[in-house]
VOGU-3710 file (C-alpha; in Angstrom, 3 decimals, decimal comma):
1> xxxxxxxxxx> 141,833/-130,368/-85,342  144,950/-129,933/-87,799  143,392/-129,836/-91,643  144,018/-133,281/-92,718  142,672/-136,235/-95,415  142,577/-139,646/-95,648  142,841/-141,377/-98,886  140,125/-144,494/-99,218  141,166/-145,503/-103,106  142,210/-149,020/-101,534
11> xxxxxxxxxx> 139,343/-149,717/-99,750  136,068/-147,878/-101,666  138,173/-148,790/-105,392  137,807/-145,323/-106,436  139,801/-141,775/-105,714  138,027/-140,168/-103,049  139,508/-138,898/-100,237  137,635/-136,984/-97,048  139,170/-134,013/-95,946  138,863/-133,044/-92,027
21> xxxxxxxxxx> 138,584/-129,621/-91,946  137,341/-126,701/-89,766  136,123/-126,431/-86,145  134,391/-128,872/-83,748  135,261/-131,951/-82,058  136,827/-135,596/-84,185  133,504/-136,575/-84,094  131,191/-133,459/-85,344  134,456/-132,720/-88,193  134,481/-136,373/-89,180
31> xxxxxxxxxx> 130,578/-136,601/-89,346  130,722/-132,918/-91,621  133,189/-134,421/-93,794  131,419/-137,710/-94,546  128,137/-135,670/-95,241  129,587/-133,354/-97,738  130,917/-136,391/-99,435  128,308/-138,168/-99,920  125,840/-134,902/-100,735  128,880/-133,889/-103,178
41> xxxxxxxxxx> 128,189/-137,291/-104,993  131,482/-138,513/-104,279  130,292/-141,177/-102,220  127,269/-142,693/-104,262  124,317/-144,527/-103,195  125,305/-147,895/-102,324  129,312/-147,483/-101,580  130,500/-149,275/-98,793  132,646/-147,808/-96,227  135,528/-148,701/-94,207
51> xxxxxxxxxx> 134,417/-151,334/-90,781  134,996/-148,015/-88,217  138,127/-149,678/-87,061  139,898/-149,773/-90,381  138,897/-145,945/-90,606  139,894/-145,125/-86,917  143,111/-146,274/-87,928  144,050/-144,349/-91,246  142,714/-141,731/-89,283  144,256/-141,978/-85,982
61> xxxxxxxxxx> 141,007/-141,554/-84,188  139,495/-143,359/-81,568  137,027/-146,316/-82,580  134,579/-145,215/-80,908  134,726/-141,885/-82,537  133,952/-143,390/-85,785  131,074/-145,874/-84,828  129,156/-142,620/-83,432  129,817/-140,819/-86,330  128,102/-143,724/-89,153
71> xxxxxxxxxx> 125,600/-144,387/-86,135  124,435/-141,024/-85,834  124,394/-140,662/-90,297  122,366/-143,916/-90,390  119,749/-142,513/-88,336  119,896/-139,066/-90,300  119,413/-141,967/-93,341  122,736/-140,685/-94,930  124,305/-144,395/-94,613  123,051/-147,708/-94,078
81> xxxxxxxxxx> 123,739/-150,601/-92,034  122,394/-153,758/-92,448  124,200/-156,962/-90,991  126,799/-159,042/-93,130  126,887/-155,932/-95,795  128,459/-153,486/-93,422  128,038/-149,789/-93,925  127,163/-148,076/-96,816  125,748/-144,833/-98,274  122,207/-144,759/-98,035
91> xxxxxxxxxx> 119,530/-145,135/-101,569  117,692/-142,117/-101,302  114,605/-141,370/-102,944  116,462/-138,730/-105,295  119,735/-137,175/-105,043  119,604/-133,695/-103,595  121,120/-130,489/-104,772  121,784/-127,452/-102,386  118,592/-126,262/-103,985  117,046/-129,126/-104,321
101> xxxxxxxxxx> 117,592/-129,995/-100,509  115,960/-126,459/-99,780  113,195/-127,439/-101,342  112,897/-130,746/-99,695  112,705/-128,633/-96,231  109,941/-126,431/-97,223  106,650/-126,638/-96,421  105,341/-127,188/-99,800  107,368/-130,035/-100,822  106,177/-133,302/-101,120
111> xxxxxxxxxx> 107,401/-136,534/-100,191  107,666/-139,195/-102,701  105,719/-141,841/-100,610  103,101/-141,591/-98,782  102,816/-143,836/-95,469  100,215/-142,190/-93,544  97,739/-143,904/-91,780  94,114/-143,954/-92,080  94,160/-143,021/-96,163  92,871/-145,866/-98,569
121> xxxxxxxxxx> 94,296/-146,412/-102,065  92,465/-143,909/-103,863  93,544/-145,395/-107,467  91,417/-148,237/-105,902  88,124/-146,147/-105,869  85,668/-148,115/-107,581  84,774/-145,384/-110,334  82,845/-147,572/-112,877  80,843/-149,302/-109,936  79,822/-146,054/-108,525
131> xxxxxxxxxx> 78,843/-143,946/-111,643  76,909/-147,052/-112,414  74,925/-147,070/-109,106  74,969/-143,232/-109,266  72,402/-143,664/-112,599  70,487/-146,618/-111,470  69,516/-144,091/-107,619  69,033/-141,065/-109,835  66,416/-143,030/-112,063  64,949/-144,600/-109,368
141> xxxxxxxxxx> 64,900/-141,641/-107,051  61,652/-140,237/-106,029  60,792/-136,775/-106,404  60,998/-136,062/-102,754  64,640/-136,965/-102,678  65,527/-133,425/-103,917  62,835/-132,006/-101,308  64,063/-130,425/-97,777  64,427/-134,000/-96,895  65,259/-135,644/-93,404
151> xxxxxxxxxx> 67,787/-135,099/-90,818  68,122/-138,495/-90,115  69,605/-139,232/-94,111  67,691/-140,970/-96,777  65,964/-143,813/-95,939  67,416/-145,721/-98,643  70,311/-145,413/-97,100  69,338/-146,301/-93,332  67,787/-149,133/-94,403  70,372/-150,441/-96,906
161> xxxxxxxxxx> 73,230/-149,689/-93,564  70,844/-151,367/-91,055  70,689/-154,559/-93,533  74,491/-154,638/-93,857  75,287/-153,851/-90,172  73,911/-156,379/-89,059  74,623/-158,818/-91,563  78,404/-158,078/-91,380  79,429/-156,291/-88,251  76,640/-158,125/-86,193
171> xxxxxxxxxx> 74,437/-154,314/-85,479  71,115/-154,572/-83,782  69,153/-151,450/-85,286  66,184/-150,365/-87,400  66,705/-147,701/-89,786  64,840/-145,351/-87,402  67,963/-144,958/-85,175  70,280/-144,746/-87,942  71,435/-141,235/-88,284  73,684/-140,002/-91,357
181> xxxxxxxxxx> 76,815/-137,763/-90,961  78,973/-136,623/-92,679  82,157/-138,806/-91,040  83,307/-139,460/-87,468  84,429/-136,043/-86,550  81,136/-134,463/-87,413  79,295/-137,656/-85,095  81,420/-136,376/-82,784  80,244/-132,953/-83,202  76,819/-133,334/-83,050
191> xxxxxxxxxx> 76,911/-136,078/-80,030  78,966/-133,447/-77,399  75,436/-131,462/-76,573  73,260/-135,085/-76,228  75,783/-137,332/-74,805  78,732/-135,925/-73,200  78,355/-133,038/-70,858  81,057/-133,946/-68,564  84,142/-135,822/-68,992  84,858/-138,444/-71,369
201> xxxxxxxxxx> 87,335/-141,616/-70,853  89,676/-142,050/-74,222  92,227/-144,661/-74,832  95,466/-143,169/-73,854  96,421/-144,106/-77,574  94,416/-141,906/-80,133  94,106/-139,409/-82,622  95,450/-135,958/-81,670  92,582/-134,424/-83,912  89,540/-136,443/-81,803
211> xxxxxxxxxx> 91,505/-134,879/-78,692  91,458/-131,580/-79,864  88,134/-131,347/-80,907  86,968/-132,306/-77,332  89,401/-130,239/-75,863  88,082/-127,063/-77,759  84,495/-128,224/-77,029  85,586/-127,921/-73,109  85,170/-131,734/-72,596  88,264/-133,086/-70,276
221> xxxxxxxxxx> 89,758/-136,204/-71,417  90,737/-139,048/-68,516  93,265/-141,535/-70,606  92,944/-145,295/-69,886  95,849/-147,582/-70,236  95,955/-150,236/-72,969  97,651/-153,617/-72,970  97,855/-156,829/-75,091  94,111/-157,705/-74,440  93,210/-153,773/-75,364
231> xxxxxxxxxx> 91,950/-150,883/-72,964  91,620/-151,397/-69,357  88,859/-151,488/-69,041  89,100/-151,945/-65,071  89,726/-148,331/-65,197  86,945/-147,568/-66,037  85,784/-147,795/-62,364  88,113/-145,269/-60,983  87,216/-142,235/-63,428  84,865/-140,365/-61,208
241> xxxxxxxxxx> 82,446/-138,200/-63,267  82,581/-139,802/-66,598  79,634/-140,547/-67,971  80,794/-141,816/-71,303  83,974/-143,441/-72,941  85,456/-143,471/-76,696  86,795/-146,810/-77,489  88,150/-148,697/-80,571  87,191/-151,970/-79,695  88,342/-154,041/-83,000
251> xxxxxxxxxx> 91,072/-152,839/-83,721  92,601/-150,518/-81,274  93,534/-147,163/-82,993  96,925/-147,175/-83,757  98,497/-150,164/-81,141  96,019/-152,651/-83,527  94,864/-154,689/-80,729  91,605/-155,777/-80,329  89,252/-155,401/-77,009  89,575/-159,247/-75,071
261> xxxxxxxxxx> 85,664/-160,623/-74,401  86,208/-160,671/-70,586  87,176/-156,485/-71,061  84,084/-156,189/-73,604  81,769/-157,224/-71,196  83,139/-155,566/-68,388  82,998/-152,035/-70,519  79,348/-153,310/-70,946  78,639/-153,463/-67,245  80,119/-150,493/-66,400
271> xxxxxxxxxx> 77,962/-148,323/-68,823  74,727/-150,334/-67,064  75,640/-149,674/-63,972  76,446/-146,161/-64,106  74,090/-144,921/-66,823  76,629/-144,283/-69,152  77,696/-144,343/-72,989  79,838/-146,199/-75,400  80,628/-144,730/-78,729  82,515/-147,106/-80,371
281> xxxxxxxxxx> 84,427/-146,065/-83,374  84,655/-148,651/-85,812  86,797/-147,191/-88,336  87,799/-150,209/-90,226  85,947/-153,214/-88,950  86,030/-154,585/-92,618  89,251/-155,244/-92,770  90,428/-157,767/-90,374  92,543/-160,554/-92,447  93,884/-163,213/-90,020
291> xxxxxxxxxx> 90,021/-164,663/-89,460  86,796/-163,204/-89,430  86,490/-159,539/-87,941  85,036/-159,384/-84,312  81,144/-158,407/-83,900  80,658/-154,712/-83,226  80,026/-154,031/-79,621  76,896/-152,331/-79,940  75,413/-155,728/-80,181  75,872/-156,694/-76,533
301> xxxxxxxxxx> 73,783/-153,397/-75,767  72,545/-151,450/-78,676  70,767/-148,861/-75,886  74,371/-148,110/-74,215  76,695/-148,462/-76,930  76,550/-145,949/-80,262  77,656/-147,474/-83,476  79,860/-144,949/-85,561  81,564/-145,475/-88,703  81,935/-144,157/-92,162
311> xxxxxxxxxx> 82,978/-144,914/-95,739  86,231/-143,307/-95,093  88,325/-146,182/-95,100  86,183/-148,471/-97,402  85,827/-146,732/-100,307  86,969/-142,882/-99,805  87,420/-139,665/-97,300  86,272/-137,446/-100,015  82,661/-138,832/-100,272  81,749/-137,232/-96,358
321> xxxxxxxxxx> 79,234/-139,965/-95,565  79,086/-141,605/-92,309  76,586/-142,970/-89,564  76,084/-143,431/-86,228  73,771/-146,274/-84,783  71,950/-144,531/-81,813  69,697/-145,802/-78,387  66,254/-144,408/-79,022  66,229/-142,121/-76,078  69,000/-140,518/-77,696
331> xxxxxxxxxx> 67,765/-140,019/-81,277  66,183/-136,834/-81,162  68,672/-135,021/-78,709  71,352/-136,171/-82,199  68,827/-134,545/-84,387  68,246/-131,204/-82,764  72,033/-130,731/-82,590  72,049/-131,916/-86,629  69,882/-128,510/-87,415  69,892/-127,027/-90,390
341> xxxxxxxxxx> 70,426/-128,653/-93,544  73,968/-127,209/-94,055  75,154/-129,837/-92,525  73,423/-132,591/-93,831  75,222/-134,960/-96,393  74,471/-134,303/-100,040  71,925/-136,513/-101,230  72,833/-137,934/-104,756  75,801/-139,465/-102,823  73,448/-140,740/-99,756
351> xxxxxxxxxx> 71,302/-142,200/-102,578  74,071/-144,029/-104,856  75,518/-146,074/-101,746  72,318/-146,989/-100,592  72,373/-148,333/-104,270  76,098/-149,569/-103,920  74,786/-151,628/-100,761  71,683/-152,950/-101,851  73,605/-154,704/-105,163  76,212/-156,082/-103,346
361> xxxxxxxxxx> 79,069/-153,532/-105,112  79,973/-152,633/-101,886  80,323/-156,287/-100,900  82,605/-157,080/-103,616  84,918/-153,691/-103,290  85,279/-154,887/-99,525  86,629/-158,358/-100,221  88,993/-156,680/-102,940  90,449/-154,363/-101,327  90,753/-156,909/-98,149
371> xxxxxxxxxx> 92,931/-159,237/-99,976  95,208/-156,575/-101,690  95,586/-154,474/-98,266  96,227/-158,128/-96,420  98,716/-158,720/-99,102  100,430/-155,242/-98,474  100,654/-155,831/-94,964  102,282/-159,416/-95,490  104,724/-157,636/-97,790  105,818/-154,992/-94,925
381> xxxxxxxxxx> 106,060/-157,647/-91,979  108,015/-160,013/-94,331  110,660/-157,330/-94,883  110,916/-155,472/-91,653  111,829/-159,693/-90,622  114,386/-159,492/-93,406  115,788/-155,991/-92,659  115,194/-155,304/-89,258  113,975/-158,166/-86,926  115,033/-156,526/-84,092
391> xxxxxxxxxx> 111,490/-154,528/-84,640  108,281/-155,663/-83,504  105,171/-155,329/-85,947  102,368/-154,959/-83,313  98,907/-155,410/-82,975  96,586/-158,477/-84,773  96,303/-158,548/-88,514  93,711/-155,839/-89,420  92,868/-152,620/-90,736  95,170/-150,263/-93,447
401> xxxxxxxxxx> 98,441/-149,520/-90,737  100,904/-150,935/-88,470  102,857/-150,202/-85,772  106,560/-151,004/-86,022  107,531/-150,711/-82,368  111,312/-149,984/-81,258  112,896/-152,361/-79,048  113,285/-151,697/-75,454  115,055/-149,450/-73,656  114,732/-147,294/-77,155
411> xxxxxxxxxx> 113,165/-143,562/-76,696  111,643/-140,653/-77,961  115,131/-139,708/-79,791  115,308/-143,055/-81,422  111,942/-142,342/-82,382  112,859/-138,777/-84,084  116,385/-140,405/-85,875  114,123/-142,764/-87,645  111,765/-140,217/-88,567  114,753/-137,666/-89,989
421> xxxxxxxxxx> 116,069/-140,689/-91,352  112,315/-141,971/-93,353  112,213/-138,108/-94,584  115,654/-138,750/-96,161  114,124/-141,359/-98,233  111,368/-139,490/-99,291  108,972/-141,440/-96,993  105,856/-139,593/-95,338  104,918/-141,438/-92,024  103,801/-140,416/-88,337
431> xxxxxxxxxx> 106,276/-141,512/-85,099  103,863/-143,431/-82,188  104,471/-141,080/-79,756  102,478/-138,391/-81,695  99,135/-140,255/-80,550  99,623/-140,537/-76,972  97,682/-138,526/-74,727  99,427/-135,812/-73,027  98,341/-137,231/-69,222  98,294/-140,795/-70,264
441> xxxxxxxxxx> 100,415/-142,580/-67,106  101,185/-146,122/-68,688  104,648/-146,688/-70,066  105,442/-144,668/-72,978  106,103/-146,914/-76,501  107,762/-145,796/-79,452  107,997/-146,697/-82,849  106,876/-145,816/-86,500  103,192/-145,923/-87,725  103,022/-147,251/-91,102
451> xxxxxxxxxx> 99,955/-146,775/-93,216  100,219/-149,201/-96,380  97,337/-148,475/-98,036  97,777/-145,339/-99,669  100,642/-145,849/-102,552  99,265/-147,559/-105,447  99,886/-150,786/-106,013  102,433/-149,851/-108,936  104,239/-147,304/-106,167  104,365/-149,900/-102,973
461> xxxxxxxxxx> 107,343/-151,861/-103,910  109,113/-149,091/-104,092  107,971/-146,958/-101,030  108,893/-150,116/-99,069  112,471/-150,623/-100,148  112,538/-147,013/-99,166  110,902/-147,609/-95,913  113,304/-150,528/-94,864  116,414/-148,132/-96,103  115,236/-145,883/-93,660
471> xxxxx> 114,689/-148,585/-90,583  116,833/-148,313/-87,514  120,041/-150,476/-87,416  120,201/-153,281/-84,770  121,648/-151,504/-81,676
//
């Protein structure tokens, strides 16, 4: 292409020109050229361009040409294009430098917000509460608290967790089958000797780490497809060797949908009729906000189904306390794998929930925290309507993420243009397609997985507007 510019004074209202320079096709020189304008500063944040005809003419392109090129810059989030405002050059989070952009790319940068899932506000940690029920258990404790202790946890504890299980996520237990951990992953750990010896069935939409902690453990995985009413649980009956299935029931980890009652009691049946196990992860069955949450499965059958959850979400991932709700038969199988006390939860934290429970500080962090994460999530489906209806916020209303599914016919591409394009605006967040399971068969879906509960709530307004900057046109 012959070295050429095009002057846009009349239609930006400033003296900027674009010069189309050096090798490649229209398209790849006129994409360059808009890039280093705009990185160069002399297209700021918020400029509006040319409509692609008007610029296909001064530059005696083909239209086409110059809808591919702003297309393919919105999804790198270098321009934005929202309808009735046309295209302009994209707010980012800061303006970049060469050197600054270098530093952007490497691996020790940070983003300016953070929209991963599964992380509470930590701002939000209830410090005052705690250090409060911290000195009330270390007065009260007795002497044998600071002894060799019990594998099983404090019994504080289990008996504080087996009075709010079943007050609140409907748990039939005694604190005898109550067994502390240190979070899911370590329930996980201690569970693969006692409960899973040959393959397990997984949703076919999960967490890479749960899959890869089976996988080094040598336990095969058999994906089971999930629909509007949750996992399949028809599958169930076709997965020839498995003797035990990890489910989300819920709040289905991360499509947000919870388990119909027909599939619940079908799951139920097949674990009676084949001698099998349940371990239900309830990783945020506090937090449902559209009515009150659904009863933990365990209590349809507390001797097939094992209760797991932790105070990861609630209150913090940095506290390592969890729990898992066993069937007697099972009990000391969990404890022999515990061992040593290495891996036992430290006690003065064991003693101060039991302490937060029993007062009701737990209680009152829970309903907090429900209406300010209930309001976040109103705020994010509100503007993705606003900004980008053609995206579907999936899943019921529930838990500290969302899914903000692609339309159809989109693909994994689309799904890695509107992560480039989030990372241009500073966001952190995880694409959908990161959490399916490498055999599942049911039809692939892609989209973005928000996590609104980690900026705090000073930061959120402004991690959103960057989040809906960085949204995908309407195609």
């Amino acid at each position: 292409m012959p070295e050429s510019w095009v002057n846009l004074a009349e239609s930006l209202g400033a003296d900027l020109h674009l010069e189309l320079t050096g090798p490649g096709s229209r398209r790849a020189v006129l994409i360059r050229a808009l890039r280093d304008a705009v990185r160069s500063g002399r297209l700021a944040p918020g400029t509006r361009l040319p409509p692609y005809r008007s610029l296909a003419a001064d530059l005696g392109i083909a239209r086409n040409t110059v809808a591919d090129a702003y297309a393919e810059l919105v999804a790198e989030g270098w321009l934005s294009a929202r309808q009735g405002s046309g295209t302009r050059v994209a707010h980012r989070a800061k303006p970049l430098t060469p050197t600054r952009a270098l530093a952007h790319r490497a691996p020790e940068s940070r983003p300016t917000h953070n929209l991963l899932q599964g992380q509470p506000d930590a701002a939000s940690f209830p410090r005052t509460a705690w250090l409060a029920a911290a000195r009330r258990a270390l007065t009260a404790a007795p002497h044998d608290a600071f002894g060799p202790g019990d594998p099983r946890g404090r019994p504080e504890l289990r008996r504080a967790l087996a009075d709010y299980l079943a007050r609140t996520r409907g748990v039939r237990t005694d604190p005898e089958r109550l067994v502390i951990c240190s979070g899911f992953a370590h329930a996980l750990r201690l569970l693969l000797p006692a409960v899973l010896p040959g393959p397990l069935a997984v949703e076919s939409y999960g967490l890479p780490f749960h899959r890869h902690l089976l996988a080094t453990a040598g336990v095969r995985t058999h994906p089971l497809g999930i629909d509007e009413q949750g996992v399949e649980s028809e599958e169930l009956g076709s997965t020839a060797g498995v003797g035990a299935a990890l489910l989300t029931p819920a709040h289905q980890f991360p499509l947000g949908v919870p388990l119909h009652p027909d599939r619940r009691a079908a799951v139920i049946n097949w674990a009676r009729e084949n001698g099998a196990y349940v371990l239900e992860d309830d990783y945020d069955g506090e937090f449902r906000y559209d009515r009150k949450p659904v009863g933990a499965l365990q209590g349809l059958d507390p001797e097939r189904v094992l209760h797991i959850g932790s105070v990861s979400k609630s209150l913090s991932p940095a506290l390592r306390l969890g729990w898992m709700v066993l069937p007697d038969r099972l009990v000391d199988a969990v404890l022999e794998a515990k061992g040593e006390r290495e891996a036992w939860a430290g006690v003065t934290d064991q003693l101060t929930l039991a302490e937060f429970l029993t007062h009701g500080a737990y209680d009152r962090h829970i309903r907090r925290m429900r209406q300010r994460y209930r309001r976040r999530r109103d705020q994010l489906v509100d503007a993705v309507a606003t900004h980008a209806p053609h995206l579907t916020v999936t899943g019921i209303a529930a838990g500290l993420h969302a899914v903000l599914q692609l339309p159809d016919g989109s693909g994994e591409s689309d799904e890695r243009a509107a992560l480039r394009a989030a990372r241009w605006q500073g966001l952190a967040l995880d694409g959908l397609s990161g959490y399916r399971h490498p055999e599942a068969t049911m039809a692939p879906r892609h989209g973005l997985v928000v996590g609104y509960a980690t900026p705090s709530d000073s930061a959120f307004p402004g991690a959103l507007e960057a989040l809906c900057r960085a949204l995908p046109p309407m195609g």
